[in-house]
Every structure is written in C-alpha cells, then in structure tokens.
C-alpha positions in Angstrom: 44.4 16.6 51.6 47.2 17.4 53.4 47.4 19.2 56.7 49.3 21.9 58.0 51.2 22.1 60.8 51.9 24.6 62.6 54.5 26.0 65.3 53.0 29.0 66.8 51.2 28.7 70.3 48.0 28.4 70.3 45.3 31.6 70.3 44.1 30.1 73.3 47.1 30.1 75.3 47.1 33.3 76.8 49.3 34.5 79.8 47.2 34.8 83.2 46.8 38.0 84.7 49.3 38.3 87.9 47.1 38.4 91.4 49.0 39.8 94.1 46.1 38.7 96.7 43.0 36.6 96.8 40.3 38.6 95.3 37.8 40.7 97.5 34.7 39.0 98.4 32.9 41.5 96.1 34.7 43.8 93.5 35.3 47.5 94.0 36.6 50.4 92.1 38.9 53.2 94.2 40.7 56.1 93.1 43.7 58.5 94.2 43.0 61.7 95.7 45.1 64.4 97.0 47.2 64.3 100.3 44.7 67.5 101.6 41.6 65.6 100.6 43.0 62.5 102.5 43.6 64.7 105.7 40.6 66.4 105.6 38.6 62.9 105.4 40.4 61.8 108.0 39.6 65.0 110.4 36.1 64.7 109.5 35.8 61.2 110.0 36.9 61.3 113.5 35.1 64.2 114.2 32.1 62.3 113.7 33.1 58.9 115.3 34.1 60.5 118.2 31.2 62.9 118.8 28.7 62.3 121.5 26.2 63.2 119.2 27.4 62.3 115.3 23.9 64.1 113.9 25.8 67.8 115.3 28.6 67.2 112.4 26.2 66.0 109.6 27.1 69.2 107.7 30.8 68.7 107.4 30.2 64.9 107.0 28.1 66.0 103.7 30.6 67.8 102.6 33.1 65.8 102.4 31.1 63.1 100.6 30.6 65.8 98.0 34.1 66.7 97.6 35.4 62.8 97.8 32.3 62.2 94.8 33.5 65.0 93.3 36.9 63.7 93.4 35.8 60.4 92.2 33.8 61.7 89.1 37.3 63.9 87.8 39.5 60.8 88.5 37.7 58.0 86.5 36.0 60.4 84.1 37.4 63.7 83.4 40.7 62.2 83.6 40.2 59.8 81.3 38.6 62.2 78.5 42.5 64.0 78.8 44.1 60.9 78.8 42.0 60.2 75.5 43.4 63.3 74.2 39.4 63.8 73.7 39.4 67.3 72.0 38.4 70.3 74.0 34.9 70.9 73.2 34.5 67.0 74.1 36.1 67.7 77.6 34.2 70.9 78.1 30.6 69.9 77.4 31.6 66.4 80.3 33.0 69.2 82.5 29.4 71.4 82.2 27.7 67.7 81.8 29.2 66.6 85.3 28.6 70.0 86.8 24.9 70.1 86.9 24.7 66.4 87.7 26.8 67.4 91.2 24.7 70.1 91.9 21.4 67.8 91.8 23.2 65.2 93.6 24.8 67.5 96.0 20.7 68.4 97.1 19.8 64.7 97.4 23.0 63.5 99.5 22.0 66.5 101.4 18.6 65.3 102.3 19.4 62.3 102.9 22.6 63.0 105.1 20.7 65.5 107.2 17.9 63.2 108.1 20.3 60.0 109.2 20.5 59.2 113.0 23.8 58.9 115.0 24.2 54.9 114.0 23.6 55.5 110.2 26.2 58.4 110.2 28.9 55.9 111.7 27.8 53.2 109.6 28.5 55.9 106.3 31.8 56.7 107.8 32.6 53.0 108.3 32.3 52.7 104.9 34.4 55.6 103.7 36.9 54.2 106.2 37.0 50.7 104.5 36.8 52.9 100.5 40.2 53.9 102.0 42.0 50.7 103.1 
C-alpha cells in the first residue's frame, strides 16, 4: 500500500512559550490594583514595620488585607465574568456570591490578625511586600 507523504510540520512541533526570566522557585499568581490602593499599602505597611509596637496598628493592617483580597477577588474573578461577556444575572448572582464570602472571611482574618504578636505582623507584611515585587 502506498504511503503518503506529507509536507506540513508536524502536530508536535509547537512554538515554546517565550521566558523573559528563570522561573520563580514556586509559582504565583498577582494582580493589578489601583495607584490609591498601592499607596495606601505602602503607608500601612510602614506604619507597621516601623512601629515600636506592630500589635497597636493591627486594625489598619486588617484592613488593608481586606481591601487588597477584595481587590484580588474583582481582578481574577469578577473581571473575568465581564470579560466573558457573562450575561448580567451571571455577573450579579458572583457579585452577591463573592459578597457574603468577604464578609465571613473578613470575621476570620480578623480573628486571626488581632491575635498575632509583633513578629507574626512583620512576617504578614513581609509577605505582602514580596506579593508586590
């Protein structure tokens, strides 16, 4: 029987993706957030790194992780649904969906916030610090 033979490339011979670094030792997601947002982490953060006693400004510390979550949570989600072009009712019930889930969460990062010593509050805003590199 005779063979075929064929010109096209290969399926298999796929472009690689371009790399503009060496991958991080683990992988992480970040997102964009506003220029005000951006500020106001930076004030807070230094607030708290350069407090004699980090537990005082646990409150706005809190806060901020709220907002930046919340941030995070409109950025890959609800963004996404409009991007989608997901109808309304489909963005709305996310929206309501994403709503209560912040407002549990908000309670637990609260408890848990309020009860960390000075070292664990720098350690959190370490990390926040490296989130934004």
């Amino acid at each position: 029987m005779p063979t075929k033979t064929s010109t096209a490339t290969p399926a298999a011979a796929k472009s690689k993706p371009k790399t503009a670094a060496k991958p991080a030792a683990k992988p992480f997601l970040r997102f964009h957030h506003s220029a005000p947002l951006r500020a106001k982490t930076l004030k807070v953060l230094e607030t708290v790194e350069n407090a004699d006693k980090p537990t005082e400004h646990s409150g706005p510390l809190t806060d901020l992780i709220l907002e930046l979550t919340d941030a995070g949570m409109d950025q890959f989600f609800l963004q996404s649904l409009k991007a989608t072009k997901a109808n309304f009712v489909v963005q709305q019930s996310a929206s309501l969906g994403l709503s209560g889930v912040q407002k549990v969460m908000g309670t637990v990062i609260r408890n848990i916030i309020g009860r960390m010593d000075d070292k664990q509050l720098l350690s959190v805003c370490g990390s926040i610090r490296q989130f934004m590199v």
